[in-house]
mmCIF file of the N, C-alpha and C atoms, coordinates in Angstrom:
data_MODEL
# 
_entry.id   MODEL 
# 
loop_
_atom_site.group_PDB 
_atom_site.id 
_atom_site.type_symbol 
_atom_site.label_atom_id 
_atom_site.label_alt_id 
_atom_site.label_comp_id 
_atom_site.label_asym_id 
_atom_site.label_entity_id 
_atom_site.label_seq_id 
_atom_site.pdbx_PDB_ins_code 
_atom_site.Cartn_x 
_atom_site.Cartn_y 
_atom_site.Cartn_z 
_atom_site.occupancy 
_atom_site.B_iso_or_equiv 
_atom_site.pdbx_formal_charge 
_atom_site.auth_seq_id 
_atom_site.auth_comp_id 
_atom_site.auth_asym_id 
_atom_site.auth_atom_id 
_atom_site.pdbx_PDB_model_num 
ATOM 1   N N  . UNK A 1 1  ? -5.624  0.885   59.255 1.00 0.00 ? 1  UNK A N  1 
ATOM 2   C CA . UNK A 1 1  ? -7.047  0.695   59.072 1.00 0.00 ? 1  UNK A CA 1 
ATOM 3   C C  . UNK A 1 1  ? -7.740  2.043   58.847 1.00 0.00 ? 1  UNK A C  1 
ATOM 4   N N  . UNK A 1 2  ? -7.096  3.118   59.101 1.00 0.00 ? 2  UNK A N  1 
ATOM 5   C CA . UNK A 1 2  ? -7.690  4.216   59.290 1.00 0.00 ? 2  UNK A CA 1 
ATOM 6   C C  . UNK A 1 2  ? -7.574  4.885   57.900 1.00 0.00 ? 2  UNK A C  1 
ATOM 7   N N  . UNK A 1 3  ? -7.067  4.472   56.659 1.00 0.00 ? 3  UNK A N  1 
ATOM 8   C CA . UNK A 1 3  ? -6.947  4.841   55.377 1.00 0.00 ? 3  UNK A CA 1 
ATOM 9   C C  . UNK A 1 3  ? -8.083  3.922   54.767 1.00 0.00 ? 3  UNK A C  1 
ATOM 10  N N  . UNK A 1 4  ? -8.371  2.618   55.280 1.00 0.00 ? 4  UNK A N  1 
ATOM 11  C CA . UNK A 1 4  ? -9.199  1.796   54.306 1.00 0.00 ? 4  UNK A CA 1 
ATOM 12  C C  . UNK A 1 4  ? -10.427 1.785   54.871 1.00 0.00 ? 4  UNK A C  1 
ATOM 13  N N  . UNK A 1 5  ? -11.272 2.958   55.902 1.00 0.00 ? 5  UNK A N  1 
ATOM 14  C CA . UNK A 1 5  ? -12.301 2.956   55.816 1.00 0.00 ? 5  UNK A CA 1 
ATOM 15  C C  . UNK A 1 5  ? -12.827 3.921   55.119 1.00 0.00 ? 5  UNK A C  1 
ATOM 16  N N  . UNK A 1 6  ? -14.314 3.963   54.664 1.00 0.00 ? 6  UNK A N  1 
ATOM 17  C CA . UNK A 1 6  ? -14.698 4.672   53.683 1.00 0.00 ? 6  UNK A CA 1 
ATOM 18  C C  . UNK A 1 6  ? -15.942 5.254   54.447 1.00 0.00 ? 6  UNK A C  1 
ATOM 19  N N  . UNK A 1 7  ? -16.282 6.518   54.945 1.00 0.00 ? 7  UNK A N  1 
ATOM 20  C CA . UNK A 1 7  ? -17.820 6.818   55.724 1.00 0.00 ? 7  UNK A CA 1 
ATOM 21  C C  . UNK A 1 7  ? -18.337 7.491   54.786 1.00 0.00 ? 7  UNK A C  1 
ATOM 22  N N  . UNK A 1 8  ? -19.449 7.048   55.355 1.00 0.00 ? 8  UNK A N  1 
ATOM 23  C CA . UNK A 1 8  ? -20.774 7.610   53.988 1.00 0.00 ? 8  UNK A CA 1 
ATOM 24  C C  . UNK A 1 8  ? -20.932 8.907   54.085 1.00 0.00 ? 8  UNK A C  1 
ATOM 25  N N  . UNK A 1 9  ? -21.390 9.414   52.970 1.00 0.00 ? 9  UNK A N  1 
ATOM 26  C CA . UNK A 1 9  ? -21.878 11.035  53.189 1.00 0.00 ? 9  UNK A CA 1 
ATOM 27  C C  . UNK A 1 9  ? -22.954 10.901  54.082 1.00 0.00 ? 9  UNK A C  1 
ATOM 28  N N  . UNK A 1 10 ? -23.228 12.265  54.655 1.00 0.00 ? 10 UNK A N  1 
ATOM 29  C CA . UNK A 1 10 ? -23.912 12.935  55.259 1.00 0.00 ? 10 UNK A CA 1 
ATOM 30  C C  . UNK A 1 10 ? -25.160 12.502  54.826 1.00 0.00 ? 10 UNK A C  1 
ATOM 31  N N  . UNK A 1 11 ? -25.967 12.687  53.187 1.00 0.00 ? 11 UNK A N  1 
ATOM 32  C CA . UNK A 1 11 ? -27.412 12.267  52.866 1.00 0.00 ? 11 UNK A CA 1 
ATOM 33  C C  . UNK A 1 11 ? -27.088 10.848  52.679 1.00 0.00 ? 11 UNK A C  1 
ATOM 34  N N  . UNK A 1 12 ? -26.104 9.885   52.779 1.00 0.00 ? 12 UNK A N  1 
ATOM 35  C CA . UNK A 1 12 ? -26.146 8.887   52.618 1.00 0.00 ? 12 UNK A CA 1 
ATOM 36  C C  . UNK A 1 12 ? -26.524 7.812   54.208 1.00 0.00 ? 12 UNK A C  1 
ATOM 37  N N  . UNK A 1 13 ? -26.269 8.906   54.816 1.00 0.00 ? 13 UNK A N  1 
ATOM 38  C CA . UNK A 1 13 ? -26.254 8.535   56.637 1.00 0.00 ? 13 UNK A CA 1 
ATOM 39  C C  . UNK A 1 13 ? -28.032 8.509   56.838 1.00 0.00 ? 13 UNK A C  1 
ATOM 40  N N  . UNK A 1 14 ? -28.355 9.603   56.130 1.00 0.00 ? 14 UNK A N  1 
ATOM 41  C CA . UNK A 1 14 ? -30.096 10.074  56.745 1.00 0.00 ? 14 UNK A CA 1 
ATOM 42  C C  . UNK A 1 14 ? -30.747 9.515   55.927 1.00 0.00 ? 14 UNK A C  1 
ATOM 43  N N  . UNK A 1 15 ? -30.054 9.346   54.282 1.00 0.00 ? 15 UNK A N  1 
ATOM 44  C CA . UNK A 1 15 ? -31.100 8.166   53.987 1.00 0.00 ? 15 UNK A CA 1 
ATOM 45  C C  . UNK A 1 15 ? -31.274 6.733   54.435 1.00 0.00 ? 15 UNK A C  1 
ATOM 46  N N  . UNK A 1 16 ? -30.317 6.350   55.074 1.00 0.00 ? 16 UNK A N  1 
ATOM 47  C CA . UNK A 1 16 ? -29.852 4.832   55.567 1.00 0.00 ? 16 UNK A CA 1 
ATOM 48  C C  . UNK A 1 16 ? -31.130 5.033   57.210 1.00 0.00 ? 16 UNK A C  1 
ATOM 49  N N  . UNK A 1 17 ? -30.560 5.913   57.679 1.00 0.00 ? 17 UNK A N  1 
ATOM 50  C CA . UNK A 1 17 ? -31.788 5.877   58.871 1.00 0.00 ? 17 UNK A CA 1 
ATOM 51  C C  . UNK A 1 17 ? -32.622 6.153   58.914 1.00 0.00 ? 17 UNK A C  1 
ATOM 52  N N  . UNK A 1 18 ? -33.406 7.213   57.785 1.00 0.00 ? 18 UNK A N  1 
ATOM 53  C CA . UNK A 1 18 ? -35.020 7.140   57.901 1.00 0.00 ? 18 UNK A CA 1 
ATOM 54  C C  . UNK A 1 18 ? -35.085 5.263   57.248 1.00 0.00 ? 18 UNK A C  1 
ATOM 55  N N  . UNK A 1 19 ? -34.665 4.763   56.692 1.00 0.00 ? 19 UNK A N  1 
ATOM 56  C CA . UNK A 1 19 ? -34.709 3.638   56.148 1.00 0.00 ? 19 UNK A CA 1 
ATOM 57  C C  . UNK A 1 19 ? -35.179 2.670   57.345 1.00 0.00 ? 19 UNK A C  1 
ATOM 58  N N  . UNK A 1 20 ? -34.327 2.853   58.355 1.00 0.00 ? 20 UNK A N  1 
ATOM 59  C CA . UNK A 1 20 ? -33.644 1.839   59.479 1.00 0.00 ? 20 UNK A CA 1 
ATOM 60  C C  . UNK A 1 20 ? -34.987 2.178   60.050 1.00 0.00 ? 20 UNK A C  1 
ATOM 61  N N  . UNK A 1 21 ? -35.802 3.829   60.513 1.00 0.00 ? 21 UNK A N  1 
ATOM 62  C CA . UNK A 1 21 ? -36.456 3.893   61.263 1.00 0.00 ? 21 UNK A CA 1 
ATOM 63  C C  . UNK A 1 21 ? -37.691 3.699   61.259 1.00 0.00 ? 21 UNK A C  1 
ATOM 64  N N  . UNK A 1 22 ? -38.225 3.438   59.715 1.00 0.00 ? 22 UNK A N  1 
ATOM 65  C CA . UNK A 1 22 ? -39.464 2.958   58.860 1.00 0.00 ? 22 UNK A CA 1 
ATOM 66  C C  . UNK A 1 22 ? -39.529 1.776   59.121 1.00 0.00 ? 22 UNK A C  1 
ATOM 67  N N  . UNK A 1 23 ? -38.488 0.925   58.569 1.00 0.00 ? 23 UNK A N  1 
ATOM 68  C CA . UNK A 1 23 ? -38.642 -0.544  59.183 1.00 0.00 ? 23 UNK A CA 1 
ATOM 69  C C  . UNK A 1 23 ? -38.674 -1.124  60.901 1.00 0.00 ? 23 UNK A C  1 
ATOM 70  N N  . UNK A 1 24 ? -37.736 -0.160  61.242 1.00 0.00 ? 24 UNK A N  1 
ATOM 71  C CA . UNK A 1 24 ? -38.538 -0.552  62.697 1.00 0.00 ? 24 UNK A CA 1 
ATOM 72  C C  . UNK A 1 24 ? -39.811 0.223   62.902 1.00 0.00 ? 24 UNK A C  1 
ATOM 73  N N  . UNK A 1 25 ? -40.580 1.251   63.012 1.00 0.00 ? 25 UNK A N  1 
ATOM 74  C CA . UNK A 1 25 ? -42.161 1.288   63.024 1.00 0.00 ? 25 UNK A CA 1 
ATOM 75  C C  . UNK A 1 25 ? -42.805 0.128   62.217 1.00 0.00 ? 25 UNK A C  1 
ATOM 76  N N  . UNK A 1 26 ? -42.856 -0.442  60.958 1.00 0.00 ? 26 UNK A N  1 
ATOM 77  C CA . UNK A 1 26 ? -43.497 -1.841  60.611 1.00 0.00 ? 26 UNK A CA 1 
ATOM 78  C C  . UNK A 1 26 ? -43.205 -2.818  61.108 1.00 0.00 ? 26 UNK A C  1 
ATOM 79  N N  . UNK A 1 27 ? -42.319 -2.964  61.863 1.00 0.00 ? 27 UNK A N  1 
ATOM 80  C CA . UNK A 1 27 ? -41.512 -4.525  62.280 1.00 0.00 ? 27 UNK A CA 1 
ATOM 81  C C  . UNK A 1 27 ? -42.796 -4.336  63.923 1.00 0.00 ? 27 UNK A C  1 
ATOM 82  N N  . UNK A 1 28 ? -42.428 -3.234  64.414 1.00 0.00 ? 28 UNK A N  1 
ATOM 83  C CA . UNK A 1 28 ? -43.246 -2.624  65.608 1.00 0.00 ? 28 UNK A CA 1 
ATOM 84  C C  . UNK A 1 28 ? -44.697 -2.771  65.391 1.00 0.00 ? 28 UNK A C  1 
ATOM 85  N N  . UNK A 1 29 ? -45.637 -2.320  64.740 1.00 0.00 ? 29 UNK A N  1 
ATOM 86  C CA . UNK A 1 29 ? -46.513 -2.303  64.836 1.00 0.00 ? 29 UNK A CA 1 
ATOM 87  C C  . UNK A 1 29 ? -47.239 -3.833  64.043 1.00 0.00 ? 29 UNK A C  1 
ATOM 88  N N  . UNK A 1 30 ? -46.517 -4.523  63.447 1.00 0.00 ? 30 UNK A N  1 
ATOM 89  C CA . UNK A 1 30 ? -46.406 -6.025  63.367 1.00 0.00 ? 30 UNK A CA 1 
ATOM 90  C C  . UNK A 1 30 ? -47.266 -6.545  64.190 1.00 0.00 ? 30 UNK A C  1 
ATOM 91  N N  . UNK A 1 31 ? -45.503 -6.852  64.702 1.00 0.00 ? 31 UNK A N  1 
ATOM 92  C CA . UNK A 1 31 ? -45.661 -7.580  66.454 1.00 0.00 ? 31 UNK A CA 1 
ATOM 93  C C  . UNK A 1 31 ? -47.271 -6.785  67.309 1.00 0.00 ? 31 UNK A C  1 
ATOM 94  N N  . UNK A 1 32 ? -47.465 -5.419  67.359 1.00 0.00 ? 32 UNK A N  1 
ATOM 95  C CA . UNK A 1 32 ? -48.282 -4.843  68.290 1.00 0.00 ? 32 UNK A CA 1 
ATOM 96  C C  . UNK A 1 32 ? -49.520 -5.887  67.562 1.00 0.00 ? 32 UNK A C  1 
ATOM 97  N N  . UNK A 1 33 ? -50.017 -5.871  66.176 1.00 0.00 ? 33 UNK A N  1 
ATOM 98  C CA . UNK A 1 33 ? -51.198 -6.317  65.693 1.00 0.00 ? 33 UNK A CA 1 
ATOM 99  C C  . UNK A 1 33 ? -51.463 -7.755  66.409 1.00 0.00 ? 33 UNK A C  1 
ATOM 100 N N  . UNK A 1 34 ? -50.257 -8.836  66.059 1.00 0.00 ? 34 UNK A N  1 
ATOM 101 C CA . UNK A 1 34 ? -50.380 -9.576  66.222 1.00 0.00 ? 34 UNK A CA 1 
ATOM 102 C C  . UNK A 1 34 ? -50.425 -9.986  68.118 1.00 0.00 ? 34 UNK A C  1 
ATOM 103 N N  . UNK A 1 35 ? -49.793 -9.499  68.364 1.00 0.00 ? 35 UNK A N  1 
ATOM 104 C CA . UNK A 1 35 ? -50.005 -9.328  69.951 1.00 0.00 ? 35 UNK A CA 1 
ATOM 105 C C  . UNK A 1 35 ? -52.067 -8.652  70.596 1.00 0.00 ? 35 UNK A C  1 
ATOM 106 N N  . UNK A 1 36 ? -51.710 -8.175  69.356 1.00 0.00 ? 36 UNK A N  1 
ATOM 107 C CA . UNK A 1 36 ? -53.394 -7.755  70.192 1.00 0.00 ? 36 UNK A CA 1 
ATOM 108 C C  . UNK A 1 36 ? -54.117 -8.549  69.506 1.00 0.00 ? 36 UNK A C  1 
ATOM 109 N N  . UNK A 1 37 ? -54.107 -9.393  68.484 1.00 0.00 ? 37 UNK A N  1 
ATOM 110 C CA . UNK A 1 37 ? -54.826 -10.265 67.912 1.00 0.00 ? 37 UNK A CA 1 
ATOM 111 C C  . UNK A 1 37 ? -54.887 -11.078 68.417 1.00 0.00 ? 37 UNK A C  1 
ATOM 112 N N  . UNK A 1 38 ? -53.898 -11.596 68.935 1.00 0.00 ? 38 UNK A N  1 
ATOM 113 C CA . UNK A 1 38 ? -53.984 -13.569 69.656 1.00 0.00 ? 38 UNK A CA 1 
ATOM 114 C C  . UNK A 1 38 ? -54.029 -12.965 71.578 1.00 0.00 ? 38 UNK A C  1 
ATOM 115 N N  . UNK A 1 39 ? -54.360 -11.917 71.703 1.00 0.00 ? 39 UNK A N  1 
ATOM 116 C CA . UNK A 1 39 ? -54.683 -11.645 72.857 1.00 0.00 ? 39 UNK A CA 1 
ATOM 117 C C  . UNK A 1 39 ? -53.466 -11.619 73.762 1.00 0.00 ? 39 UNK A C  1 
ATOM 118 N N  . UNK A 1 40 ? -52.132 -11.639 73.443 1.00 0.00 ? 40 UNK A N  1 
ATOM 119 C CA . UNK A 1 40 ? -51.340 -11.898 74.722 1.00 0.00 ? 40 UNK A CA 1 
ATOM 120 C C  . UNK A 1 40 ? -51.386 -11.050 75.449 1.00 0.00 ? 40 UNK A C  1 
ATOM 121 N N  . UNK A 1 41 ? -52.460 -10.950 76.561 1.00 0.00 ? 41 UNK A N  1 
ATOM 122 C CA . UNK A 1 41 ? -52.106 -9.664  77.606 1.00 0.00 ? 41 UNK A CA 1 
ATOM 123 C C  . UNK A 1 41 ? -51.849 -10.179 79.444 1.00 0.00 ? 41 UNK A C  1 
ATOM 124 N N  . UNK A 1 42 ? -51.660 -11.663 79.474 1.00 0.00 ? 42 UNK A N  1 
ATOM 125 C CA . UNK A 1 42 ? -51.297 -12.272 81.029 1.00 0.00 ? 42 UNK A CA 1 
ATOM 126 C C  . UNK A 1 42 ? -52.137 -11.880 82.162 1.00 0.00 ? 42 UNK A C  1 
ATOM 127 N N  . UNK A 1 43 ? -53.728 -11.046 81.248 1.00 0.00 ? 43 UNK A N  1 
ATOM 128 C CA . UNK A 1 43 ? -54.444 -11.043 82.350 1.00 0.00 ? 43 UNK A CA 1 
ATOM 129 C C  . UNK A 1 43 ? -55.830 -11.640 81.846 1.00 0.00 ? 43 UNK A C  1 
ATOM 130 N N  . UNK A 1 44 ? -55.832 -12.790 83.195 1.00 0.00 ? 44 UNK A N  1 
ATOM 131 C CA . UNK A 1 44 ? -57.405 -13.532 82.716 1.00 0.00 ? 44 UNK A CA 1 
ATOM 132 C C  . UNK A 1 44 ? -58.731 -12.442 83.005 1.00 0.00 ? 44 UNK A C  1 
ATOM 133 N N  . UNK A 1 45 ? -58.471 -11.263 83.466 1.00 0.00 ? 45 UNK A N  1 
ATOM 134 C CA . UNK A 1 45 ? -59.735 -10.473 83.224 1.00 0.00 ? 45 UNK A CA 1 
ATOM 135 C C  . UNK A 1 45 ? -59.956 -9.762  82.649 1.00 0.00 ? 45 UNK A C  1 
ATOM 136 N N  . UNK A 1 46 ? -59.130 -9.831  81.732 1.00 0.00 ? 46 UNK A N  1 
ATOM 137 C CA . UNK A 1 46 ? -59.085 -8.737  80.463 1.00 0.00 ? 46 UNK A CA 1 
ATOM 138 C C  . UNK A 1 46 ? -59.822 -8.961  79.706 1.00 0.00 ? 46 UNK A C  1 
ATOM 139 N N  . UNK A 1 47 ? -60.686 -7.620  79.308 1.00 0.00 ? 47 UNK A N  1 
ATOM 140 C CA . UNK A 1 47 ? -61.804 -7.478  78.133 1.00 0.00 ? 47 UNK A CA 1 
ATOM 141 C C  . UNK A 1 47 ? -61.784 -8.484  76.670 1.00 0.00 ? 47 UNK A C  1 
ATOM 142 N N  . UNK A 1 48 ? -60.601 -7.881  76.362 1.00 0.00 ? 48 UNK A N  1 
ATOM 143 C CA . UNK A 1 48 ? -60.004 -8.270  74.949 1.00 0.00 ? 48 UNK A CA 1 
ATOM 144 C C  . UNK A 1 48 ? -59.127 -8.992  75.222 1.00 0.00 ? 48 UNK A C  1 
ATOM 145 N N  . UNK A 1 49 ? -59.824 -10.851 74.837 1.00 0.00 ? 49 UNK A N  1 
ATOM 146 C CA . UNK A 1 49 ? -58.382 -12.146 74.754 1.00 0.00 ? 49 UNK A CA 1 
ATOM 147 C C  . UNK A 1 49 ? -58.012 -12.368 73.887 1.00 0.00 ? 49 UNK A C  1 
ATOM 148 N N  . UNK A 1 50 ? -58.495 -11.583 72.480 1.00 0.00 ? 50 UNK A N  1 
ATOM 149 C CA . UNK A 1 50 ? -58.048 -11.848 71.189 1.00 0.00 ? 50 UNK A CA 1 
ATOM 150 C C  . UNK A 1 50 ? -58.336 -12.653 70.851 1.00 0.00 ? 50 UNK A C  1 
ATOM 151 N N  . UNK A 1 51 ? -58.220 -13.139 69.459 1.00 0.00 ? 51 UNK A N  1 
ATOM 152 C CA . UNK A 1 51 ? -58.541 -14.280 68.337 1.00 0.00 ? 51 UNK A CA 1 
ATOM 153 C C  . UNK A 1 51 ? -58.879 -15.583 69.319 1.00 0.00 ? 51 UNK A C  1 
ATOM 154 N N  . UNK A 1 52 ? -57.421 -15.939 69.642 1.00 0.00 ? 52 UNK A N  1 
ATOM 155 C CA . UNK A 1 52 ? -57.187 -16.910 70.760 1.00 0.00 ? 52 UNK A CA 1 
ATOM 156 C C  . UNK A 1 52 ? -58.029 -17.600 71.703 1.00 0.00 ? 52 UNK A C  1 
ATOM 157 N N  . UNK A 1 53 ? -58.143 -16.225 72.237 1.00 0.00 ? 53 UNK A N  1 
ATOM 158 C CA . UNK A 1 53 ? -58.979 -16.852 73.349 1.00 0.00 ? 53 UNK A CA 1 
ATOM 159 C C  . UNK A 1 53 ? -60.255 -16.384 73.534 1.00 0.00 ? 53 UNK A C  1 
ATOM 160 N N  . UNK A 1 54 ? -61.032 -16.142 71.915 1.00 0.00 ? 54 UNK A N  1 
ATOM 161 C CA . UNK A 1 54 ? -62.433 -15.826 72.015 1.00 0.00 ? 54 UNK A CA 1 
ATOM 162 C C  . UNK A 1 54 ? -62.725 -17.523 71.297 1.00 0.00 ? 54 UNK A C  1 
ATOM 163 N N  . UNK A 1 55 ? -61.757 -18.149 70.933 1.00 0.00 ? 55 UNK A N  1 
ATOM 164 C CA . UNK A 1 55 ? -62.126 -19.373 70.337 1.00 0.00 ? 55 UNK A CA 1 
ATOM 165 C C  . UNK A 1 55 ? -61.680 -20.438 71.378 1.00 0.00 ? 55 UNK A C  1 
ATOM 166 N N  . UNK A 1 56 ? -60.826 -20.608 72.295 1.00 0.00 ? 56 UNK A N  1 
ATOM 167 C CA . UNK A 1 56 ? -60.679 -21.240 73.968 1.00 0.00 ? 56 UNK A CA 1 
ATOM 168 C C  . UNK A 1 56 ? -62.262 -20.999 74.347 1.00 0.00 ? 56 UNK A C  1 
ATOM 169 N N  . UNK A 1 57 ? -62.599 -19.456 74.312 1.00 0.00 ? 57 UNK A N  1 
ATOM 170 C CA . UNK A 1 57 ? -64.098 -19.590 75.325 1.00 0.00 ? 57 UNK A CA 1 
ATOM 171 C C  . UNK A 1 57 ? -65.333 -20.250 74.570 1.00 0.00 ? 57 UNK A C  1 
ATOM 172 N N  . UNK A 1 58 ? -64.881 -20.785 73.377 1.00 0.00 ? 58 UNK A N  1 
ATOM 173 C CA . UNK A 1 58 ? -65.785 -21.653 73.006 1.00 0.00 ? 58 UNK A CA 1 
ATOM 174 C C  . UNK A 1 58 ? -66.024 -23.088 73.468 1.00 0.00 ? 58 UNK A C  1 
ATOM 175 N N  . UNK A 1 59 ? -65.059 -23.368 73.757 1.00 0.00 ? 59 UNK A N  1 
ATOM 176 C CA . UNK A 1 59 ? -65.018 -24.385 74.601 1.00 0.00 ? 59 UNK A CA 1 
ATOM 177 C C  . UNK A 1 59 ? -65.119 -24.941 75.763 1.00 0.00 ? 59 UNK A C  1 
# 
């Protein structure tokens, strides 16, 4: 097995992980938007309930 693997170059390594590490900051700050949008924060005295639950307190 040790003849039939093939490792990437060196700029082929750092381009693959700034790659890897871009998409996780967007995948990350995603989730963060949407988390602060629909309010999930598990505390009922929290300022900001988000989308969610500024339309619950309409009710």
């Amino acid at each position: 097995m040790v003849h039939n693997v093939t490792w990437p170059t060196w700029k082929e390594l750092q381009s693959n992980t700034i790659i890897v590490v871009v998409a996780s900051v967007i995948i990350s700050l995603i989730i963060f938007v949407m988390d602060f949008g629909f309010g999930i924060t598990g505390d009922s005295k929290s300022f900001w309930k988000g989308a969610m639950g500024f339309i619950y307190g309409l009710f």
